[in-house]
C-alpha positions in Angstrom: 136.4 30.8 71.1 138.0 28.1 73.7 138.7 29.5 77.1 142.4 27.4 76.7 143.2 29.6 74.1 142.5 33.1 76.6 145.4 34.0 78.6 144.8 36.5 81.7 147.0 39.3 82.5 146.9 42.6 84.4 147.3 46.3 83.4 147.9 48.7 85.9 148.6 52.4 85.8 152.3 51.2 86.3 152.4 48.5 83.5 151.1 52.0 81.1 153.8 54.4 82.2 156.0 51.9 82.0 155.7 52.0 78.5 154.3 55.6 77.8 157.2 57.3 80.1 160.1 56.0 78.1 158.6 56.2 74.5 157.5 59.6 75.9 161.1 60.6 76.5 162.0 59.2 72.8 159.8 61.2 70.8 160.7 64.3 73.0 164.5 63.6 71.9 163.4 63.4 68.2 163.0 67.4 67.8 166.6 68.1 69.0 168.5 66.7 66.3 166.2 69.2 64.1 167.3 72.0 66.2 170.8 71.4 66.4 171.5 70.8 62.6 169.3 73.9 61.7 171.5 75.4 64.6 175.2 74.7 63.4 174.2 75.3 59.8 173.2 78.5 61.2 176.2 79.3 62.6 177.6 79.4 58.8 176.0 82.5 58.3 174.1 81.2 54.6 170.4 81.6 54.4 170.7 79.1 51.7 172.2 76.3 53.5 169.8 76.9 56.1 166.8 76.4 53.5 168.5 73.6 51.8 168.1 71.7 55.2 164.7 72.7 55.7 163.6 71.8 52.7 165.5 68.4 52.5 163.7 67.6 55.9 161.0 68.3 54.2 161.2 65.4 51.8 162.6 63.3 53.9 159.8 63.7 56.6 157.0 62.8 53.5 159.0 59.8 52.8 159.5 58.6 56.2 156.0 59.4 57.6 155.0 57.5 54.5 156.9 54.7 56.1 155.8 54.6 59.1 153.4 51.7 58.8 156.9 49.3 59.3 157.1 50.6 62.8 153.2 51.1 64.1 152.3 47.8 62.0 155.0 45.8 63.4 154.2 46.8 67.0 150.6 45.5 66.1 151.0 42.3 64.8 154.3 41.5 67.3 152.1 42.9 70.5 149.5 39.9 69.3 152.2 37.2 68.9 152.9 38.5 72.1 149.6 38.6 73.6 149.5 34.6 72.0 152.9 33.8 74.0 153.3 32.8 69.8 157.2 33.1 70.3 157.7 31.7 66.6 154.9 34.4 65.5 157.0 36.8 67.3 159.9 36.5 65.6 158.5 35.6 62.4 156.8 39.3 62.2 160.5 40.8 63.0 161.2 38.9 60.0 159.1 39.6 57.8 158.6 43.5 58.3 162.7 43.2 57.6 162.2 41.7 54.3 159.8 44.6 53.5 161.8 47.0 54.9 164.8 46.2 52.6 162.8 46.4 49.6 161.2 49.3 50.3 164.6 51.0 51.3 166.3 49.9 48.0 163.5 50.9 46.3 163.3 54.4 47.0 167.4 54.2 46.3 166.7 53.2 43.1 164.4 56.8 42.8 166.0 58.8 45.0 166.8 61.4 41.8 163.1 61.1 40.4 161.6 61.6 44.1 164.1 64.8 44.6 163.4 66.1 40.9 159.7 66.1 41.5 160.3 67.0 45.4 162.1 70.4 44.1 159.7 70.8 41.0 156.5 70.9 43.8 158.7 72.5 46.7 160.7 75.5 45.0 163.2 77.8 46.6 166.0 79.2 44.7 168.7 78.1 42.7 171.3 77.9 45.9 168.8 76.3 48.7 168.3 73.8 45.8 172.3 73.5 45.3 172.1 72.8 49.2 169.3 70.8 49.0 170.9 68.5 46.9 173.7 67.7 48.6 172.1 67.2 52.1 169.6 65.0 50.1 172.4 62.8 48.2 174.0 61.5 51.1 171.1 61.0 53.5 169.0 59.3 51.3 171.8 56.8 51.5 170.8 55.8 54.9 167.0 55.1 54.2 167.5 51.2 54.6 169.3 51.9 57.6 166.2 54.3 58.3 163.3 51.5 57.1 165.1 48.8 59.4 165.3 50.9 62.4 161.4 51.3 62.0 161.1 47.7 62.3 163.1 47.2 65.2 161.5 50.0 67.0 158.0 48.5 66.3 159.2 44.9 67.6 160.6 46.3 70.6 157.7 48.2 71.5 155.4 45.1 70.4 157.5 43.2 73.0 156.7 45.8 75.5 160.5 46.8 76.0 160.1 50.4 75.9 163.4 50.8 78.1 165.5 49.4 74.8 163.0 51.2 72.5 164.4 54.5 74.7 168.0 53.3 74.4 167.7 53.3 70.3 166.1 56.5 70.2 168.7 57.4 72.5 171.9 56.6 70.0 170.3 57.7 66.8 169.7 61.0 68.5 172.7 61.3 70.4 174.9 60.1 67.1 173.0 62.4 65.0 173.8 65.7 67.3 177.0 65.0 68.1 178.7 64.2 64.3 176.3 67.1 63.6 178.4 69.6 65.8 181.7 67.6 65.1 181.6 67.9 61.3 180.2 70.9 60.9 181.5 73.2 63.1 185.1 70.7 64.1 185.5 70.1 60.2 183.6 71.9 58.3 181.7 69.9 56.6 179.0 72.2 55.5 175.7 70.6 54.8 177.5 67.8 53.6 178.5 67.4 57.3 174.3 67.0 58.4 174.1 64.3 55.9 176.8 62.5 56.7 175.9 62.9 60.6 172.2 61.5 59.5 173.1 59.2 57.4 176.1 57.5 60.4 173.3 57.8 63.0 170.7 55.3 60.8 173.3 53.0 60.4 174.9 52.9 63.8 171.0 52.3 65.7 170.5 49.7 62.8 173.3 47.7 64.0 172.4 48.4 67.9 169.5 47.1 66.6 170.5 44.2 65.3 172.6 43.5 68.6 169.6 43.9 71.1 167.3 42.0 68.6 169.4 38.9 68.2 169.7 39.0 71.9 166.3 38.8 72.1 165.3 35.9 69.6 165.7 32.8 70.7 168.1 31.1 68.3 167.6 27.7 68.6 163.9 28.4 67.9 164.2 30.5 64.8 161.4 30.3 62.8 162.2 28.7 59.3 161.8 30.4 55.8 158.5 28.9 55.5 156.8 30.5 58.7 158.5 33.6 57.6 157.1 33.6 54.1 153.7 32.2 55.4 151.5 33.2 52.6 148.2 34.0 54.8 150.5 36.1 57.3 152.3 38.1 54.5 148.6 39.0 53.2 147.7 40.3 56.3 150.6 42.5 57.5 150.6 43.7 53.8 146.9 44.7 54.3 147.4 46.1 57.9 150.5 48.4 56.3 148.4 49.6 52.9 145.8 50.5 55.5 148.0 52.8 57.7 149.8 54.1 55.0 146.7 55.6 53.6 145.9 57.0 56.8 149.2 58.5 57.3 148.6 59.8 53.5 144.9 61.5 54.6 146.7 62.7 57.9 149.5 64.5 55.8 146.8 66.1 53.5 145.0 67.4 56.6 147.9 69.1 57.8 149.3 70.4 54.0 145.3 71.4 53.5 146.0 73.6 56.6 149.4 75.4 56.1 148.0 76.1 52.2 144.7 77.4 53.4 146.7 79.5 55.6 148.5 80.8 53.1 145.6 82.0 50.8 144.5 84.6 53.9 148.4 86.0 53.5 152.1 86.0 54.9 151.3 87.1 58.3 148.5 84.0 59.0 150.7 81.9 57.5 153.4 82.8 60.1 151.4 82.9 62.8 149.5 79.8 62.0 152.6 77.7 61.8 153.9 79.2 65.4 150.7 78.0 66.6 150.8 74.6 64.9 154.3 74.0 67.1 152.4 74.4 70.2 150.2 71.1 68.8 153.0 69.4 67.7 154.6 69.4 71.1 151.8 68.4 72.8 151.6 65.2 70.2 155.6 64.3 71.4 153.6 63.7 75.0 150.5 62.4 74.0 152.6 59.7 71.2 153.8 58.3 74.5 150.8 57.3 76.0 149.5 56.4 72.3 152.3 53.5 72.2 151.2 51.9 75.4 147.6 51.8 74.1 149.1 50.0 70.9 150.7 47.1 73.2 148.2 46.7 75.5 145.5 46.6 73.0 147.6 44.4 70.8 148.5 42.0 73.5 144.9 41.8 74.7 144.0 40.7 71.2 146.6 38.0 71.3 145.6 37.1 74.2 142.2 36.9 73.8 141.4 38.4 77.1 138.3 41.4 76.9 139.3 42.3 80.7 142.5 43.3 79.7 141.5 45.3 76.8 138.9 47.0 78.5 141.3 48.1 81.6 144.0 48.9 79.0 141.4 51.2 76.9 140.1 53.1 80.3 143.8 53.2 81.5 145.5 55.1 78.5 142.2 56.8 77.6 142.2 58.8 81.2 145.9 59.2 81.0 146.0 60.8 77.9 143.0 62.9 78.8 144.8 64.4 81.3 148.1 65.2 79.1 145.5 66.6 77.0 144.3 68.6 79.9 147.6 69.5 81.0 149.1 70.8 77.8 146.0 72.7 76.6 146.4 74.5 80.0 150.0 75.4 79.7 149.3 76.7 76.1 146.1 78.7 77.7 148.5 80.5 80.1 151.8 80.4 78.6 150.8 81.0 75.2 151.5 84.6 75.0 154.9 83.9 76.1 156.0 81.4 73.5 154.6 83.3 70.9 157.0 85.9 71.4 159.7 83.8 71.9 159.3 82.3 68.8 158.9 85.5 66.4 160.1 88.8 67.1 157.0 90.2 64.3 154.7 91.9 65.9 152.3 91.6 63.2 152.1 87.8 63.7 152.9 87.8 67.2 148.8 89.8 67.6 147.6 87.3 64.8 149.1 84.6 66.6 147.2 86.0 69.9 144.1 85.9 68.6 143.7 82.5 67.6 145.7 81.0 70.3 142.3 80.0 72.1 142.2 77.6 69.1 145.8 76.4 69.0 145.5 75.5 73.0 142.4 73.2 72.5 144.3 71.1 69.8 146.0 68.6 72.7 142.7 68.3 74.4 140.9 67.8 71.9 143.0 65.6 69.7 144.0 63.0 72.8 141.1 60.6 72.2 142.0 60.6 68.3 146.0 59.7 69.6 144.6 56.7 72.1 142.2 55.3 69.7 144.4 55.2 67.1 146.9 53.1 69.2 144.2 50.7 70.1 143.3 50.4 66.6 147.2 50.2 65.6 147.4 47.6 68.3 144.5 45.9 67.7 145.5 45.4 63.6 141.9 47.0 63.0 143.5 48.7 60.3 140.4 49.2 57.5 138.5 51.0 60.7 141.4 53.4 61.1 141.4 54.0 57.8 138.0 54.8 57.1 137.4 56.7 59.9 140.0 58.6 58.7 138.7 59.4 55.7 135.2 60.1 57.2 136.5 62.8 59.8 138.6 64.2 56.5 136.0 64.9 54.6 133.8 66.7 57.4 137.1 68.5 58.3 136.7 69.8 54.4 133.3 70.4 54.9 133.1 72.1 57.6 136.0 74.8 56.2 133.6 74.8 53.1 130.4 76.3 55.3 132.6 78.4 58.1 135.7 79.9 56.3 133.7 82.4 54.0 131.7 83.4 57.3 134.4 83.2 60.0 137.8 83.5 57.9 140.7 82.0 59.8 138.4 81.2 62.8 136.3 78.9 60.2 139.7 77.0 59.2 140.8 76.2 62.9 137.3 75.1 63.8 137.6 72.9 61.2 141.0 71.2 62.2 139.2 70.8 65.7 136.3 69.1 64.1 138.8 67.1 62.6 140.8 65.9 65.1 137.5 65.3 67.5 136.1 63.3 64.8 138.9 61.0 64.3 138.6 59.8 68.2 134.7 60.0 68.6 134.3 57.9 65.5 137.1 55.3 66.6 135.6 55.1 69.9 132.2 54.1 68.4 133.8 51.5 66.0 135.4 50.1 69.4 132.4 48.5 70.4 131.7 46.2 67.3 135.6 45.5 66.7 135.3 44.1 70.4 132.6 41.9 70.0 134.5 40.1 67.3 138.1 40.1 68.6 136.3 38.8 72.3 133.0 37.0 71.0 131.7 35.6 74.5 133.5 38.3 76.4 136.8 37.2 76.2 
């Protein structure tokens, strides 16, 4: 590789919370909008309408998690173009993830009654949360191009390293979504109806912030032409980086479905108080994501740029960071545990079962964080078949290992397990790092 082509530049801690602090604060504002439409439905006094939202958010999270290769794989291949000062490249990946995300968002318009049908066939409730279900389905499904293309824009932004407009989308789809939540339920009475249309106004007005921010961004007399968009060799490749993170994000939902169903098969009360626990993971993920989007940047832009210092500095950078999130979130669960359990269920059957496999539940951040940096690096870095195979590999030990403990350790067997997972998603990353390294950087970089 020619030294012209390598172009030097720093990371500091600064340069990493400058990225991970704002996306931090994004994916923190993303559970809100759940708790206020769950919260003014509420305030209806119907069961059913609650359960009609749940389970609609349900579907829609399958489908958009699904998706979500349009935002990680467009921060990947953007953070390169980047690292490449490829402006063209740049815009040409907005562009083509667009295209994709249009199709994709038609698409599931065109199914949106087979995917509920089969959705409500698998999920079940009765006949009114179904009724419910239906409606807040039918008119947020309407936004899912709006949905797709916000991915997109999010990934480019993030790609570009503006995390300070990446916050200001989250910001308005957020905000949008909470207040027409409160204004047309509880101002008009809107019903469910009132969530979906609140959704559904919230995709489309970030899609057209979007748009605003983006076009400010691309340089227009340098637009890249149909051709450059449509390259043939660069569609292949952001069509293989995206079937390669879907895949994982299929394996990673499995993981977590083969969890809530094995909790299930030891009864009601573990399956309550494994899912209280499960939040306490989730939110530490909100504040390790953060740190997990400035690995994909840096990494990606070190690629780009062809520079092994960088990458190495980035890797060490968001590794210790996110260690000590890990660190930091594990410890607050350790102590405050207890606390949150009760605040989140007033049974005190699954408030002790809860209890006793907190220990468990308050390792997940620590011992998850190097799975959520390596991932970004491997995100950023496009190393997409890696990530997926890794994947795959820690999946079927995670399987495994519930096989061999679960009939001699019960519930303790099953979370032991999900730990063995999630450490063997970052240990096997990390050793993959080395030989990816050598390629991307032959001579050092």
């Amino acid at each position: 590789m020619s030294t012209a082509t390598v172009r030097p530049f720093e990371v500091t801690h600064r340069g990493v919370l400058a990225i991970a602090i704002p996306m931090t604060l994004a994916y923190l504002s993303t559970p809100l909008v759940g708790l206020v439409d769950t919260g003014v439905i509420g305030q209806l006094g119907d069961a059913a309408l609650i359960g009609g939202i749940a389970l609609g958010a349900v579907i829609f999270d399958i489908v958009f998690t699904t998706m979500n290769f349009l935002r990680s794989g467009t921060t990947g291949l953007t953070a390169q173009a980047h690292g490449a000062q490829d402006r063209t490249e740049v815009d040409a990946s907005f562009f083509r993830a667009l295209i994709v995300a249009v199709a994709i968002g038609f698409a599931v318009l065109a199914l949106k009654d087979v995917i509920l049908e089969v959705a409500l066939s698998l999920i079940g409730g009765s006949e009114a949360v179904q009724a419910a279900t239906r409606t807040y389905y039918g008119i947020r499904v309407l936004a899912t191009p709006f949905a797709l293309i916000n991915y997109v824009i999010l990934g480019w932004l993030i790609g570009l390293n503006r995390a300070g407009l990446a916050l200001v989308l989250q910001t308005v789809l957020n905000g949008v979504n909470i207040g027409l939540s409160l204004y047309l339920v509880l101002g008009l009475d809107y019903g469910v109806a009132g969530v979906g249309w609140a959704s559904f106004a919230a995709e489309a007005v970030t899609a057209a912030v979007g748009f605003f921010i983006a076009f400010g961004l691309i340089e227009r007399m340098r637009m890249p032409h149909r051709g450059v968009i449509l390259d043939r060799g660069a569609l292949i490749r952001m069509i293989a980086v995206n079937r390669d993170i879907m895949i994982r994000s299929f394996a990673l939902l499995f993981a977590f479905a083969f969890f809530t169903s094995q909790s299930a098969a030891h009864g009601d009360v573990v399956l309550a108080a494994n899912q209280v626990l499960m939040t306490l993971f989730f939110v530490g993920s909100f504040f390790l994501d953060g740190m997990a989007t400035a690995a994909e940047q840096l990494a990606g832009r070190s690629v780009g740029a062809r520079y092994r210092p960088a990458f190495d500095r980035s890797l060490k950078l968001t590794v210790g960071w996110g260690f000590a999130i890990g660190f930091a979130a594990s410890l607050v669960f350790w102590i405050a545990g207890p606390a949150i359990i009760d605040a989140m269920t007033t049974n005190e059957a699954v408030r002790e079962t809860a209890r006793l496999y907190l220990p468990f539940a308050a390792l997940t951040p620590l011992v998850g964080t190097l799975a959520f940096q390596m991932d970004g690096v491997f995100i950023g870095a496009t190393w997409s078949a890696d990530m997926r195979n890794m994947m795959l590999l820690s999946l079927a030990l995670y399987v495994a290992i519930w096989w061999m403990l679960t009939p001699l350790l019960g519930v303790s067997g099953l979370w032991i397990a999900l730990l063995v997972f999630l450490g063997a998603r970052g240990l096997s990353l990390l050793w993959r790092t080395r030989a990816r390294a050598a390629m991307a950087f032959p001579g050092g970089g």
